[in-house]
N, C-alpha and C positions, 0 to 999 in steps of 0.2 A: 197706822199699821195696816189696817185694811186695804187700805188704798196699793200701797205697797204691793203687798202679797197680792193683789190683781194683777200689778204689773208682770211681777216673774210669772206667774200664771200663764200668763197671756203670751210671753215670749218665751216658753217652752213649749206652748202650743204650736207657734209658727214653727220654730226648729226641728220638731217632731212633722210636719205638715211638707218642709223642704226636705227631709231627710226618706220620706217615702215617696216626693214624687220622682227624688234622684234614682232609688232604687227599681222604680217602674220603667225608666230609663234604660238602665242598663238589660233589662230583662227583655225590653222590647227588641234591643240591638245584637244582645244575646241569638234570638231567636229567626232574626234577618242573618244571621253569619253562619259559612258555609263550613261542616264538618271537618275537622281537617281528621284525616287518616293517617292514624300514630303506624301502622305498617310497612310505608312508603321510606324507605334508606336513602341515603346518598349515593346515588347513577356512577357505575364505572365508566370510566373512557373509555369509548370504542378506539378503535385500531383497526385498519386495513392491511388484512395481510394475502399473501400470493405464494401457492405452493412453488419449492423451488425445485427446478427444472435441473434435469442432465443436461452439460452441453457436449452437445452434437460433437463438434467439431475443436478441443480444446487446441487451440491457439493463440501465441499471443505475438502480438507486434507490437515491436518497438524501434523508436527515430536510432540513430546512429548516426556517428560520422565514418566518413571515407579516411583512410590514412594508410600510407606507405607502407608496404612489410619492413622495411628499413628504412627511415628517419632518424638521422640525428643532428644535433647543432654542428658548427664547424667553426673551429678558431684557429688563431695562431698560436706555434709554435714559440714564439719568441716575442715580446714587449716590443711597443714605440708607437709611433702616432701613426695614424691611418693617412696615407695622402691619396690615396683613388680608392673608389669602390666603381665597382664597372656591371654590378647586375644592381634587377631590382627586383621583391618581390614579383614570381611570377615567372620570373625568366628559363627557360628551358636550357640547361648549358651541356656541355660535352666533357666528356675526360680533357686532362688539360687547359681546359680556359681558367683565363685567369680573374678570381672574383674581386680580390681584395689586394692590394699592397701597402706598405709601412715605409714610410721614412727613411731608406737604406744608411743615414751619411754615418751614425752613429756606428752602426752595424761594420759597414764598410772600414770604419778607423777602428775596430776592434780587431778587424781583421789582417789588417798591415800590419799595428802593434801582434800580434801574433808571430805573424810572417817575421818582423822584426826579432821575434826570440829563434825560430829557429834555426836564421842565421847566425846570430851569435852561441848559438846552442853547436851548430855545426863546427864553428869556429875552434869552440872550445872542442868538441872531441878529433877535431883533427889536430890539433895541439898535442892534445894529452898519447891521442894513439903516437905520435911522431917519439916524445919523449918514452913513451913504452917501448916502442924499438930501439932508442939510446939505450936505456935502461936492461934489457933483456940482452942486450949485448954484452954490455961491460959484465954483466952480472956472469955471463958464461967466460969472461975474463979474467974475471974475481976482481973486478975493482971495486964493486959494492957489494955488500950484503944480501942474504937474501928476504931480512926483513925491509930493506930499502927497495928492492923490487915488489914486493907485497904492495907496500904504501904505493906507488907508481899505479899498480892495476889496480888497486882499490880508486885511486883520481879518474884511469880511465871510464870506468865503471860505470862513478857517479855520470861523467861527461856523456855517456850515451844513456843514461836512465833521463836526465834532464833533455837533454835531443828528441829523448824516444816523447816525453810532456809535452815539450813542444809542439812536436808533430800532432799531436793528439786535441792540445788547443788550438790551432789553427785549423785545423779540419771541421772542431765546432765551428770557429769563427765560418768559414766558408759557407755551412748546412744553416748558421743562423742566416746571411746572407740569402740564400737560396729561400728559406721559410719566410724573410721579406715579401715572399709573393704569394698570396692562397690560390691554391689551385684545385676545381675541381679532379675527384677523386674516377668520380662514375657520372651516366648517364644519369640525369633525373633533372628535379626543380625545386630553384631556393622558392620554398615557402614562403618565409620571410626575414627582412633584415634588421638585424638589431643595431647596428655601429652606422655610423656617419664621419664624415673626413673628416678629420682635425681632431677626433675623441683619441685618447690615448687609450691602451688597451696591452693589459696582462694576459701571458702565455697560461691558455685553457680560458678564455672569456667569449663566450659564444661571440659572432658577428652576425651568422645568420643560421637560418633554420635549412634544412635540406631533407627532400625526399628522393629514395633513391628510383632510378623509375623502373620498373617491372610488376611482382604481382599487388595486387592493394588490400585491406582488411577493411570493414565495417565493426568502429568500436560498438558496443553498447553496455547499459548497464542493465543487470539484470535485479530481481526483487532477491532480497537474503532470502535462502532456503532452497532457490531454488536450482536445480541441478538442470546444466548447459546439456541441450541435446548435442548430437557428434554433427551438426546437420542444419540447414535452414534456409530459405530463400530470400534473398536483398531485390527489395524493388525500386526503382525511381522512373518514375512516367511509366512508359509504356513496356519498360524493358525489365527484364526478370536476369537474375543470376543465381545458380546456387552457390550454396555458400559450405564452407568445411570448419569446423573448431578449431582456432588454432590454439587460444592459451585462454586461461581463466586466471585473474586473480588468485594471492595466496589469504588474502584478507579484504574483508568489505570497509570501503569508504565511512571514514568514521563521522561525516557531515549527515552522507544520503544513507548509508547503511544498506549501498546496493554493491553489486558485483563488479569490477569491469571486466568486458568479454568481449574480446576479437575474432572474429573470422574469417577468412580468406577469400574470396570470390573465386569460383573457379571457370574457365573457357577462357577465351581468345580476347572478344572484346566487350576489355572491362576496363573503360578510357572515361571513369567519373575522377571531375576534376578532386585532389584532395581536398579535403576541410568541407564537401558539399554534405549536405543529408541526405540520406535514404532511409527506406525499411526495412528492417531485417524481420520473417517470419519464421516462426519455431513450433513447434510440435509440444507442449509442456506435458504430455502423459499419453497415457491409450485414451482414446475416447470416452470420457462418462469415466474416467479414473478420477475419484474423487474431486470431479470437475464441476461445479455448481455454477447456474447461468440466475442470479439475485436484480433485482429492481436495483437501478443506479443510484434510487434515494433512502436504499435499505441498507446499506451501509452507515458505519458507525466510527469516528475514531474519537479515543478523549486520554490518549498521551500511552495507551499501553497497545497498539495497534489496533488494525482494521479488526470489526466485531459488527455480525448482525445480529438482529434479536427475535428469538423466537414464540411463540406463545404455548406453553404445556399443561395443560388443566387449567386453564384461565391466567394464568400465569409467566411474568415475562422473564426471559433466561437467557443472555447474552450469551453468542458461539464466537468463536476466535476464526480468524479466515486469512487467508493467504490471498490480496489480491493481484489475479493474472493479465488481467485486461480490461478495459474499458472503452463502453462505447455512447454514444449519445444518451441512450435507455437502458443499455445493461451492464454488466460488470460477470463478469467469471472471476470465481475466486474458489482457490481449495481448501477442501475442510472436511470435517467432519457429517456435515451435513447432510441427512439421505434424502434423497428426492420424494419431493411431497412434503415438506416440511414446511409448516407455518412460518412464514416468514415476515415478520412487520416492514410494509413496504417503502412509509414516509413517515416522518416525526420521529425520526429515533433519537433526537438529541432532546425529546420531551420522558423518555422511556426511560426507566429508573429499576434496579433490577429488581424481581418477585412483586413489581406492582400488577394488581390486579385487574384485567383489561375485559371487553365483551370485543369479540372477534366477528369482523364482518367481509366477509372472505372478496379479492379478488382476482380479476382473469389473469393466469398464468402468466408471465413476462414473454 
């Protein structure tokens, strides 16, 4: 028993012996480690922003194409197979030439068959009138009746009403004949051709495209909202044209949810080939009329339109914006926005709205 009881003695001595040199341990390492500072938060995100600018000069340009004040396709009047086509995109034609022609043979024996009735249509009313002068005789003779003369002019009647049919199909026949041959209308140029010889081809089926030639428009589209000035200048190279409003849209393009908007070139010489591009320039307000000139990367879209972001009390607050144009580095867009406003310049697709930012201002766009 003695013996014993030395033992556990002994080895709660040691456990007690390891158990404080551990704690001198920690205390040592304790006192090597550096305070940490319970006042120190979590850092907002900085953000770069740029007061936004009046623009000067609110304009905006936009491509366009060139196209005919009058353009339209051009078909036959009458079915059958195409046997010449005699222009080709591009071609410059005259009143009279001939573009396109059709198969006549068909056409042609429709026409004889025609002709064929209203000779026997002739036949018959001269018949009938001969026997009406029998009849109108005897009749003041008293050899017939004068419900028997009725029936007599009632036959002649029919015989000139069917003559007069006659007459009236065969003249079709003729004019289909004739519409065998397409014939420019006006001075201008097939745009382009749709048919080729040997395609068969129904009365009203385009063949080809045609512009008529005199004054020309520069299509374009405009941003929804915005209202077409009466007014604008078409550029291409070196050369300027102004330009007049001619029509707007009744309804915006349900893909682009933009405007189409044509205008007219006006002077002398305005010899752009059709279908080329130009620029059309526009006036979009008065100057500085809610005209805002934003950082190119300060813009925002995420499916409800263009939105920049602004910072109000440390605070970010997305504005709605109308963009008018754009350029390498800048964007004009209209809005609400007064000049001088905090504008977050780049990272707006990290920018979340009332998140809390520390604002680190830069130089003006």
């Amino acid at each position: 028993m003695p013996i014993i009881s030395s033992l556990i003695s002994s080895r709660f001595s040691s456990a007690w012996r390891l158990l404080g040199l551990m704690t001198l341990a920690i205390a040592v390492t304790a006192c090597d480690a550096p305070e940490i500072d319970s006042t120190i938060d979590e850092s907002r995100p900085i953000v770069k922003t740029v007061a936004a600018q009046v623009a000067i000069d609110p304009q905006l340009v936009l491509s366009g194409t060139i196209q005919a004040v009058r353009q339209n396709p051009i078909s036959f009047q009458v079915g059958g197979r195409i046997d010449r086509r005699l222009v080709q995109a591009g071609d410059v034609v005259t009143p009279g030439q001939t573009l396109f022609t059709l198969d006549p043979r068909d056409l042609e024996q429709a026409l004889t068959l025609a002709q064929a009735e209203v000779s026997a249509a002739q036949s018959s009313v001269k018949t009938t009138q001969d026997e009406l002068q029998r009849s109108q005789s005897l009749s003041k003779s008293g050899f017939i009746s004068q419900q028997a003369l009725d029936r007599v002019e009632q036959i002649a009647q029919e015989s000139q009403t069917r003559l007069d049919a006659a007459l009236a199909r065969a003249q079709q026949a003729r004019f289909a004949v004739d519409y065998a041959t397409l014939k420019a209308q006006d001075h201008g140029i097939v745009t382009e051709t749709l048919a080729e010889v040997g395609q068969v081809v129904t009365p009203g089926l385009a063949v080809a495209l045609f512009a008529q030639a005199g004054p020309i428009d520069i299509e374009v589209f405009l941003p929804q909202g915005l209202k077409a000035p009466a007014s604008g200048v078409v550029s291409s190279g070196n050369q300027r044209w102004q330009a007049s409003l001619r029509e707007v849209a009744g309804a915006a393009d349900r893909a682009s949810r933009t405007i189409r908007t044509r205008y007219t070139l006006l002077g002398q010489d305005t010899a752009l080939p059709i279908g080329s591009v130009a620029q059309l320039t526009i006036t979009t307000g008065e100057p500085g009329q809610n005209v805002i000139r934003v950082p190119l990367g300060a813009l925002d879209e995420r499916g409800q339109g263009a939105q920049v972001w602004i910072v109000v009390d440390g605070l970010t607050q997305a504005v709605p914006v109308q963009v008018l144009s754009l350029s390498t580095e800048n964007a004009q867009v209209q809005s609400t926005l007064a000049p001088g406003a905090p504008v977050i310049a780049m990272g707006t697709h990290l920018i979340q709205p009332g998140m809390a930012v520390k604002v680190q201002p830069s130089p003006a766009p």
